[in-house]
Residue, then its C-alpha position, 0 to 999 in steps of 0.5 A: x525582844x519578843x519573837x515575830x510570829x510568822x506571816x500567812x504565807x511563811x505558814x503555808x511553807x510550815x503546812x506543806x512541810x511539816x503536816x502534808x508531807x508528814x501525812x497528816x490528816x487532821x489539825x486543830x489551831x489554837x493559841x493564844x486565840x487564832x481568830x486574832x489571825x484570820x489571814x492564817x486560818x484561811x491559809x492554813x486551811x487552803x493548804x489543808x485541802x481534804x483533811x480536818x481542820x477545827x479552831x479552838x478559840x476562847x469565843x470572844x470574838x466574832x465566829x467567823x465561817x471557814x467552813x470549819x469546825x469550832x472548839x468553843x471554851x466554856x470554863x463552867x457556869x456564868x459566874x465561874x466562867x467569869x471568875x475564870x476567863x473576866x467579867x462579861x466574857x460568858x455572855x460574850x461567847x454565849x451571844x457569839x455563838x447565837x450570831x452565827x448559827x452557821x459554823x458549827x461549834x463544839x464546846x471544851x469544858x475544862x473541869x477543874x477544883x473550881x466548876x467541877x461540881x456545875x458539869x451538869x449544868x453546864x450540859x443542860x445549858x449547851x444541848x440545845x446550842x452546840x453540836x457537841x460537849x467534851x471535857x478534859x482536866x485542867x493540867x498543872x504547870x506546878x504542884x501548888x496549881x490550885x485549879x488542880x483537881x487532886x487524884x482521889x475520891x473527889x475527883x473520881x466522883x466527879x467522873x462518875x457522874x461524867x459517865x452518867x451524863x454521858x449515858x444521858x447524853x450519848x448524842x452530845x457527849x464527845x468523850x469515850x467512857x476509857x478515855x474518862x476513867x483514864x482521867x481518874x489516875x496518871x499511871x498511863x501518863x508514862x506511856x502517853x503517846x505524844x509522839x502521835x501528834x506534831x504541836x507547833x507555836x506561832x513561829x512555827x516551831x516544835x513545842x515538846x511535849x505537848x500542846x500546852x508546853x512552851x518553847x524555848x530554854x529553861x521555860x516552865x513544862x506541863x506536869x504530865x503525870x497530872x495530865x487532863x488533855x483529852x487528845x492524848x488520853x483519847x489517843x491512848x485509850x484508842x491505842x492501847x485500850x482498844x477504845x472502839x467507841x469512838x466509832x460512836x463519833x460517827x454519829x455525833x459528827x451528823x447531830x445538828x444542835x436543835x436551835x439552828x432547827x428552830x432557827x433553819 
């Protein structure tokens, strides 16, 4: 018999005990896709008060305005998108995002042995209709997992050229330049802070070790040495590395995307 997920009010319990009285500061709901679940965004959100709330939705349905940011998943260019994520579904998003120019969207590629090579494109394309863009690796849940981009010089080619965009696009791009070469080998996957972060599922309960894993026994575990998450790279790097770019975040958080200007 599948689990019940909890009611809005039975979230607002989970907030009270398991974020504010931990003092935590920031959250971000994913999922399956949250905006299923308008009733608990807002009660997530009204328990939240004064701290940073964002959604990560696939962008299939309507964006609706919490007053909230938005983490879109753009998963390449058209073509692959929908190879990836179903016919249709780019323009999908795409036209959603159009619709509601006020929530403010931030969009997530994930760069894998698919679309790696569109990056730019994809850049090109979301400059002008997001605030910002920030990339990750697809991590893997086996080793035959053949989205995977494998360590080694294809990959560390392909970072490279993030960092170039990256130059290009200082105002746009949400990714330090640590946090990506961190991306280029797992070696400081052993140290990974997920211990940083508290991850629960729809019913409320802790997901170890990570955001991606699942609960319950004998389920399936993320790869970790293969890890692409960028939370927990940009947590490292910021810890550990004395990542003080990130202070550059600053500047990208006022950058308003330039068609609500033509549209303002």
């Amino acid at each position: 018999m599948p689990s019940r997920e909890l009611s809005a009010d039975e979230w607002r319990n989970v907030v009270r005990e398991k974020f504010v009285k931990s003092d935590v500061i920031a959250i971000s709901l994913t999922g399956g896709e949250p905006l299923l679940r308008p009733d608990i965004i807002e009660a997530i959100i009204n328990e939240m008060k004064w701290r940073y709330v964002t959604v990560v939705t696939n962008g299939t349905l309507p964006l609706v305005d919490f007053g909230v940011g938005y983490f879109v998943s753009i998963d390449g260019t058209e073509s692959i998108h929908d190879a990836i994520r179903g016919l249709k579904t780019y323009r999908k998003v795409k036209q959603n995002i159009l619709n509601h120019p006020e929530v403010d969207v931030v969009i997530n590629m994930t760069i894998n042995s698919l679309n790696y090579k569109c990056v730019e494109d994809i850049v090109n394309e979301w400059y002008s209709l997001a605030k910002a863009l920030t990339f990750q690796f697809h991590t893997p849940f086996s080793y035959d997992d053949m989205l995977w981009l494998p360590y080694g010089k294809i990959r560390n080619d392909a970072i490279n050229k993030l960092l170039e965009i990256k130059e290009k696009y200082p105002d746009f791009i949400a990714n330090t330049s640590k946090q990506l070469n961190l991306f280029k080998g797992g070696r400081w996957t052993a140290d990974c802070p997920e211990w940083f972060f508290i991850n629960l599922d729809s019913r409320g309960k802790t997901k170890q070790p990570c955001v991606i894993s699942n609960t319950g026994k004998n389920v399936i575990k993320p790869i970790c040495e293969r890890c692409g998450i960028g939370c927990y790279a940009g947590a490292y790097a910021g810890m550990f590395l004395s990542d003080t770019e990130w202070f550059r975040m600053f500047k990208i958080a006022k950058r308003i995307a330039p068609y609500k200007n033509v549209n303002a």
